[in-house]
N, C-alpha and C positions, 0 to 999 in steps of 0.2 A: 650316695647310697642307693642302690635295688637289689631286689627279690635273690639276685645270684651271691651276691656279697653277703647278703645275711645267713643265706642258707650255708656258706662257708664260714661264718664266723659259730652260727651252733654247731653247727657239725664236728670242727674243732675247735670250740670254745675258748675263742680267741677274743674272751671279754673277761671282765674282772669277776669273776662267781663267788667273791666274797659275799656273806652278808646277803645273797640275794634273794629279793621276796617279791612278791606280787606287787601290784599297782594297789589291792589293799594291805600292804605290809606283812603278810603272811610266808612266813620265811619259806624255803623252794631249795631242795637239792636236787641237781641232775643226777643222778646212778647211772646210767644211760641214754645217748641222745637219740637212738634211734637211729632206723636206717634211712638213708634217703630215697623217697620213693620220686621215680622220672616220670611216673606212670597219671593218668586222674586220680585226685585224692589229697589227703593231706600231705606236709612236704617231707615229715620221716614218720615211719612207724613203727612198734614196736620198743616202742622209748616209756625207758622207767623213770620217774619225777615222784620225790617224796617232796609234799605240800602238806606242810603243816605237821600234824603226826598221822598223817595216812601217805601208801605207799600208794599210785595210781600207774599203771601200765595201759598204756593207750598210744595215740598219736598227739604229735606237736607241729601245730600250724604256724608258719611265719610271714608277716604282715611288714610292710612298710608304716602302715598305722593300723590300729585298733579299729579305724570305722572301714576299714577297707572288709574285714569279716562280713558285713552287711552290705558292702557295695557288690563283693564277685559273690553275695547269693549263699555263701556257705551256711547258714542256717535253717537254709530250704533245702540242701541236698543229704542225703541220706549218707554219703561217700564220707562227712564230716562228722556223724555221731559218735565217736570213738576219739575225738579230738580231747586230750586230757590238759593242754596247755597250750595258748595261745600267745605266741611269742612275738612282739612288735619292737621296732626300731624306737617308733616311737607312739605314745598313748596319746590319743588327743580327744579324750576322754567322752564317748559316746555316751548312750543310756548304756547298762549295766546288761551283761548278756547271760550271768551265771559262768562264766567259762573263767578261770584263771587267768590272770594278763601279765607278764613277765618282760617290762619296757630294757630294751638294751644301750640306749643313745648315751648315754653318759658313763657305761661301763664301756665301750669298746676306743680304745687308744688311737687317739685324733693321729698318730706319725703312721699306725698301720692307714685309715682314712687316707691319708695325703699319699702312700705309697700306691696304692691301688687306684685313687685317682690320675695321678701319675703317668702311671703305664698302660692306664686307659684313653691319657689326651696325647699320648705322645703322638709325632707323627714321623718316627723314626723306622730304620728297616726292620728292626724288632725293635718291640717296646722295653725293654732292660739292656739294650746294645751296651750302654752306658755301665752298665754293674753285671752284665752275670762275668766278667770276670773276677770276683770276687765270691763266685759259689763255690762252694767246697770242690773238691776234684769227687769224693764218695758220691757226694751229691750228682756229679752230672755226669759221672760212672753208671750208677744206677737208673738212672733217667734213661741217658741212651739206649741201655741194653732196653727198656722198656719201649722204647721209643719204634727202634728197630722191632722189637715182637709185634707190634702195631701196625708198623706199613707191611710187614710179611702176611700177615694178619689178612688186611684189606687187601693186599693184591692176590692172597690165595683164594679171596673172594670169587674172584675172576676164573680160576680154577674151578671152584666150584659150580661154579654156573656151568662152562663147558662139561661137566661131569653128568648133569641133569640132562644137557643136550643129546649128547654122546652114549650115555647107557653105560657109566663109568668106566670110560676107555680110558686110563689113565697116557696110555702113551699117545693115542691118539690128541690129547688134551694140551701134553708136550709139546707135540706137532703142530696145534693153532697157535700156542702161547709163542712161540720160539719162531715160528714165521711171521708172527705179526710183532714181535722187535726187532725179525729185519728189515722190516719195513718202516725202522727209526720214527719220529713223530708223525713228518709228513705224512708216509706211506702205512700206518702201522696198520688203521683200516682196513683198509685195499687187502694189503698184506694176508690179515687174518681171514677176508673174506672168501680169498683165492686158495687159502688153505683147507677151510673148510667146505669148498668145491669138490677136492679132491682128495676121497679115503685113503690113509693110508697104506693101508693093504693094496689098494694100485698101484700106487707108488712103488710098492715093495717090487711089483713084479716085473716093475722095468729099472728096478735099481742098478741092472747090471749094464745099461747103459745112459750112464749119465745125459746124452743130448735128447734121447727121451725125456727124461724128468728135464731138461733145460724146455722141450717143447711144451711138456703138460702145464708148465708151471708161467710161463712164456703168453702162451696161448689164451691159457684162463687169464690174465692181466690182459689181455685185448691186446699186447703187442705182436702181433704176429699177422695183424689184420693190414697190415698198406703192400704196398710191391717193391720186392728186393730186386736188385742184380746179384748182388755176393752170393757165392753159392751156400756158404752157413745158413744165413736165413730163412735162402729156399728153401735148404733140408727141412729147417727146423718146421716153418709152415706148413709142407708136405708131411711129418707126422705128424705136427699136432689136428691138423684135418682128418687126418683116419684115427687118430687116437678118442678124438671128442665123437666124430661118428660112433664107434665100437663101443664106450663107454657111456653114450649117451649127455655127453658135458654139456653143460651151461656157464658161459664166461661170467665173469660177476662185474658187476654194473658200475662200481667204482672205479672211478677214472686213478691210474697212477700220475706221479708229479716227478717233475723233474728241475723245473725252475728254483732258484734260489739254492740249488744243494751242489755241492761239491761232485765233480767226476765221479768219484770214490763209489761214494755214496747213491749212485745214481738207480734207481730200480732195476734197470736188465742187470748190475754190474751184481747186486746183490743178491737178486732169483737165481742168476746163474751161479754164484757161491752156495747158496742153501740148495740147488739141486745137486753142487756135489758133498755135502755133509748129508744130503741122501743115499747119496750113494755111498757111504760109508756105514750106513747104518740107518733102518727104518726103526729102531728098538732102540734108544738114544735114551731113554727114560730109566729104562732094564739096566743100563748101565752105568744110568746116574746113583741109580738104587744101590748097587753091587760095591763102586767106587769109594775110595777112603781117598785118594790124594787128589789134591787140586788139579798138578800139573798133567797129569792123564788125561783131565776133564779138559785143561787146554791143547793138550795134544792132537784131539778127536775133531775142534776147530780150526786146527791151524792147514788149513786146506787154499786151494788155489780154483780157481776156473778155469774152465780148461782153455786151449791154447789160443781159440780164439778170441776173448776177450782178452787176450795179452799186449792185442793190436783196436780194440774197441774199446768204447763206449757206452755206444748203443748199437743196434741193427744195421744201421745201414749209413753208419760214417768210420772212415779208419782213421786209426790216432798213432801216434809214436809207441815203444815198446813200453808197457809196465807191467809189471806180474800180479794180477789181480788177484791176491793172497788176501785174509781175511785176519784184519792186523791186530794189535794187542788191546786197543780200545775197545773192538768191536766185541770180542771176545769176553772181557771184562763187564762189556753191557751184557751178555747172552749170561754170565754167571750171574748177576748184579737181579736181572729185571725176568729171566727167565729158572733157571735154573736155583736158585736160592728158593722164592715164593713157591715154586711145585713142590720143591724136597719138601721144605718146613711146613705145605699146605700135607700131603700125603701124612708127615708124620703127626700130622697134629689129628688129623679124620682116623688116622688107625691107631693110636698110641703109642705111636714108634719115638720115644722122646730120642733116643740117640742121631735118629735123622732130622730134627726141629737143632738138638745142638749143630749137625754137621753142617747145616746150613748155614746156620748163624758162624760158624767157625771157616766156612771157607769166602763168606764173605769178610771176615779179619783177614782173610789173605790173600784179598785183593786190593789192588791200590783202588783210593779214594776218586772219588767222580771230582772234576775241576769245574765249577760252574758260577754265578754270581752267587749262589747260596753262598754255596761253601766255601769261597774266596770272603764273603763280609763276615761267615763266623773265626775263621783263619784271622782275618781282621783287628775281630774282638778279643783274642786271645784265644782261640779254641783249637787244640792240635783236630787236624783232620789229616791222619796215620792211613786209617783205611776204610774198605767202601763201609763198615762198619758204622764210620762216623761219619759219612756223608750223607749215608741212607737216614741217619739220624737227625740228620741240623735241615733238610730236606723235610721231613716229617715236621719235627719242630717249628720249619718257619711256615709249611703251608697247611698244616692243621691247628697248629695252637697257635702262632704270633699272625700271623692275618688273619685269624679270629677274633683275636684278643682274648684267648682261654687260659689268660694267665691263672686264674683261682685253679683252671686243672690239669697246672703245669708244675712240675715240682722244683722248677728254676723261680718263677713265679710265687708258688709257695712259699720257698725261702726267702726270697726277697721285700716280699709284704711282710713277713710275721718277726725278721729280724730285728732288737732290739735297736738296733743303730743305724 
C-alpha cells in the first residue's frame, strides 16, 4: 500500500462503504469525495461527508496511518484547517486529534491489493502484457483516442514554444518542426538548429532556384566548408559564400552525423530533399490549413533531389545511379511527427475543433509506425491498423508503463478493479 493507491481507492471508492463509521464508531457517509488536489494541501477538496447527523463540506486528508498527521506537520500548517476527515489505511491509534479518523484496511478487497501489487513487481515489457488482452475493445477504444490527444497535446508543446520565439509565425514554426524530422533522431538537433538560422522569407526569395536553398541549407550545416574538385560542390560553396556574406549567416555549431545511418538517410541526401519541398512551396502550413485530403498532402512530398544527388551521397564521393526521391516512410514520419501536432496544436490555440479532428483523422489514414513498441503490443493481441494506434501503444508504453502509472491508466484501471 502508499499514498498513490489510496488516493485511488477514495477517489473511486473502491472499498466497502457499508456500514462505515469513524475509529469512534460514529457512522460516515461520503456524498462527495472531493476533488483531487496535485497542488500543497490536503489531498481532495471540496468533499461533502455527513458524520453523524451533521452535514460537513471541507477537505479530506489521506494517511498511510493516523500518526503520520503529526509526523508531515499538518496540524502546524494553516493549508490543513479545513480538513473535515482524516482518512487512513490504517489507525494505529495516536493521542486523539479532534479530527474524524475513517480506517480503510479491512474494507478494501485483498485481490484488488494483490493486482496492483502485481503490476507494480512485474518486470515485464509492460506490466499487464499478460491480461490487457482481456480489456474490453470500448475500453481500449477510448483509451487510445485519449491517448493519442495526449501525445498531440505534448508535442504541440513544442509548437508552442517556437511560437513565443517566432512572434507567432505559424508557418515559420512549420518550417523549424518539419526540418528538424528531417533530420530523423540523429540529426533532428542540427537539423532544427540550421532551420532556425535561416528566415524563411529568404528562403522564399531564392526559392526559384533550388541549388540556392541546396547552398543556404548546405552551408549552414558546415558542409561546404573542405575542398571539392566536382564542379556541384564548387558551385554550391561559391554561393553559399556570397549568400552568408549578403545575409549576414552564422553556420550553427552542431556537428551533423553520418555514422551508423543508412545512405538514404544520410544528411546532405536529406537537406537536399527539403531544399526542394522549398522550392515547392515556402507556405507549406497555408496549405496544410486549406487541405481536406491526405493524399495532396502526400503529393506535395513526393519530390526527388535534383540530378545530382542521383549519382551521390555526399559532396565529394560518386556512387551508382539512385533517384533520391523522398519515399513512403519518410513521408508518413512528416504526417505522423510534423504535420498532425501543428494542425491539432493550431486548432486547439484558436478553436478550430474541425482541424484537432482533421488531424486526428489523417493520422487514421496513415499506416502504422513498425517498431519494438508496436510489434510487442501486435504481440499481446493488439491490432496496430494505423499510425492512430501506434502513436498510442508509443504513449502508452513510454509515459504510463515505464512509469508504472497504472492507477492512471484506464487499461490499468480495469484491470485492478475487475472482479475476477
Amino acid at each position: 500500500m502508499n499514498e498513490q493507491l489510496l488516493q485511488y481507492i477514495w477517489q473511486f471508492q473502491y472499498f466497502n462503504a457499508r456500514s462505515l463509521t469513524t475509529t469512534e464508531g460514529t457512522p460516515v457517509q461520503v456524498l462527495y469525495v472531493g476533488v483531487l488536489n496535485r497542488n500543497q494541501g490536503p489531498d481532495f477538496e471540496q468533499a461533502r461527508i455527513r458524520i453523524g447527523t451533521t452535514l460537513w463540506a471541507g477537505s479530506v486528508e489521506l494517511h498511510l496511518k493516523t500518526s503520520d498527521w503529526k509526523k508531515h506537520r499538518h496540524h502546524a500548517d494553516v493549508n490543513y484547517r479545513k480538513v473535515v476527515l482524516h482518512v487512513v489505511y490504517e489507525d494505529d491509534h495516536p493521542e486523539p486529534e479532534g479530527l474524524p479518523v475513517v480506517e480503510l484496511k479491512t474494507r478494501i478487497s485483498r485481490n484488488l491489493l494483490n493486482r496492483y501489487e502485481g503490476l507494480m513487481n512485474t518486470r515485464s515489457f509492460i506490466p499487464c502484457e499478460k491480461m490487457i488482452a482481456t480489456v474490453p475493445q470500448l475500453t481500449l477504444g477510448m483509451w487510445k483516442s485519449r491517448l493519442v490527444a495526449e501525445r498531440l497535446i505534448r508535442k504541440g508543446a513544442v509548437v508552442e514554444n517556437y511560437l513565443e520565439t517566432n512572434h507567432q509565425h505559424w508557418e515559420e514554426s512549420f518550417w523549424w518542426l518539419l526540418a528538424k524530422n528531417f533530420g530523423l533522431p540523429v540529426n533532428a538537433d542540427a537539423f532544427e538548429a540550421i532551420a532556425k538560422s535561416i528566415p524563411l522569407n529568404l528562403l522564399g526569395r531564392h526559392k526559384q532556384r533550388v541549388q540556392q536553398l541546396e547552398a543556404l541549407l548546405l552551408g549552414q550545416a558546415g558542409l561546404l566548408d573542405n575542398s571539392f574538385e566536382d564542379p556541384y560542390p564548387v558551385m554550391l560553396q561559391r554561393e553559399y559564400r556570397f549568400l552568408r556574406k549578403k545575409y549576414g549567416l552564422q553556420p550553427v555549431n552542431l556537428p551533423v552525423h553520418f555514422l551508423r545511418m543508412r545512405p538514404g538517410g544520410f544528411p546532405t541526401i536529406r537537406l537536399a530533399q527539403l531544399a526542394m519541398v522549398i522550392a515547392s512551396s515556402v507556405h507549406l502550413f497555408s496549405k496544410v490549413i486549406a487541405e481536406d485530403t491526405l493524399e495532396n498532402i502526400r503529393k506535395w512530398f513526393r519530390v526527388e533531389a535534383n540530378d545530382f544527388w542521383h549519382y551521390h551521397y555526399t559532396l565529394n564521393e560518386a556512387s551508382g545511379l539512385r533517384i533520391k526521391s523522398i519515399g513512403p516512410a519518410m513521408i508518413d514520419n512528416i504526417i505522423i511527427n510534423t504535420i498532425a501536432p501543428v494542425l491539432f496544436a493550431y486548432g486547439s490555440i484558436y478553436g478550430k475543433h474541425a482541424l484537432k479532428e482533421k488531424a486526428i483523422r489523417w493520422l487514421e489514414e496513415t499506416r502504422p509506425e513498425k517498431n519494438t513498441i508496436t510489434r510487442s503490443f501486435e504481440h499481446f493481441g493488439l491490432a496496430n491498423r494505423s499510425a492512430m494506434d501506434s502513436q498510442a501503444f508509443i504513449e502508452l508504453k513510454t509515459r504510463y508503463c515505464d512509469e508504472r502509472k497504472c492507477l492512471y491508466c484506464s487499461i490499468g484501471n480495469y484491470l485492478i478493479k475487475k472482479e475476477k
